[in-house]
C-alpha positions as CSV (number, residue, x, y, z in Angstrom):
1,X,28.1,60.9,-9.1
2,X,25.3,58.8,-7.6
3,X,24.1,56.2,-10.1
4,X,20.6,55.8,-10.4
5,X,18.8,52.8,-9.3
6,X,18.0,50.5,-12.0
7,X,15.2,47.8,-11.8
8,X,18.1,45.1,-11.9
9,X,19.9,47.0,-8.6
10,X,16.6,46.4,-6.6
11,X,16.2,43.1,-5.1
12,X,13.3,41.2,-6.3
13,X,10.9,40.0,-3.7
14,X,9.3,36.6,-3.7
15,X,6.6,35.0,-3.0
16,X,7.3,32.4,-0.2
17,X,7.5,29.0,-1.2
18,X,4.2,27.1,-0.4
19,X,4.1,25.4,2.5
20,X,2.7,21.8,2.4
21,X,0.2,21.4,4.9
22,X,0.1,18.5,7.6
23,X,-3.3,16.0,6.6
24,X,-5.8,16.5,9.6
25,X,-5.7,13.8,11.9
26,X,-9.6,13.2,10.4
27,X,-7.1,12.3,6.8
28,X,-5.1,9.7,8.8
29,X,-7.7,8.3,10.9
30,X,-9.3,8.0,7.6
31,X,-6.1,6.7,5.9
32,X,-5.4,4.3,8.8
33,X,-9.5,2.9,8.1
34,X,-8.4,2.4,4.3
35,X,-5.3,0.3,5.2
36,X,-7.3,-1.8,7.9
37,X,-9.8,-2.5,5.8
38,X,-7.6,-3.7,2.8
39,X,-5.4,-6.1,5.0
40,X,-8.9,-7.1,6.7
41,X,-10.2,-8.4,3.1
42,X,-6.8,-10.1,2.4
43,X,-7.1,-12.0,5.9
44,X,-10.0,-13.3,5.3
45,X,-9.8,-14.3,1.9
46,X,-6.8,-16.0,3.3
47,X,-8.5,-17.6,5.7
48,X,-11.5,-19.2,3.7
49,X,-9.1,-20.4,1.7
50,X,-7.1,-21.9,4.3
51,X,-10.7,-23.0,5.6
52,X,-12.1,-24.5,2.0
53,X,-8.5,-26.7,1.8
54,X,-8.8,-28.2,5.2
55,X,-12.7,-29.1,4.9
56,X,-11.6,-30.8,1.9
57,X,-8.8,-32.8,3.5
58,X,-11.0,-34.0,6.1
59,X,-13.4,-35.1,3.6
60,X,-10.1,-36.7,2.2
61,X,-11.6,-34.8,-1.1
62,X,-7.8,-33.8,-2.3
63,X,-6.0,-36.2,-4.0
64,X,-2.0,-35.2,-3.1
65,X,0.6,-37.3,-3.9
66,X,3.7,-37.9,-2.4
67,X,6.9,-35.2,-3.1
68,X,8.1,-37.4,-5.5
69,X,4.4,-38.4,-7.6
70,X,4.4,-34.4,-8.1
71,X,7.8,-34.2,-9.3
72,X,7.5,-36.6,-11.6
73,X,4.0,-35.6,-12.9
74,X,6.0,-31.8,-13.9
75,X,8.9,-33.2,-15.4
């Protein structure tokens, strides 16, 4: 006796999972820009305020105290 094929007997095709695609070099040229540009901002804040606090010492505008003078001014 042959059995008849029921839905469940047939395998069930699927759909291929999606496959991610790579980002164009144009994305991580542009990606690589982005990051450059960020760290290039941070430098040069960095380095005008480096900049601002040595003008000032030259002008002998800052007024530090010795290790000790600070301590004692936070305790």
């Amino acid at each position: 006796m042959n059995k008849p094929l029921m839905q469940a007997d047939v395998p069930a095709h699927t759909a291929p999972a999606p496959v991610k695609s790579r980002p164009s070099d144009w994305d991580e040229i542009g990606e690589a820009f982005e990051t450059m540009g960020k760290i290039g901002l941070a430098m040069t804040v960095g380095f005008t305020a480096a900049a601002l606090f040595c003008r000032w010492a030259d002008q002998k505008k800052l007024k530090a105290g010795s290790v000790k003078q600070v301590i004692d001014q936070l305790s």
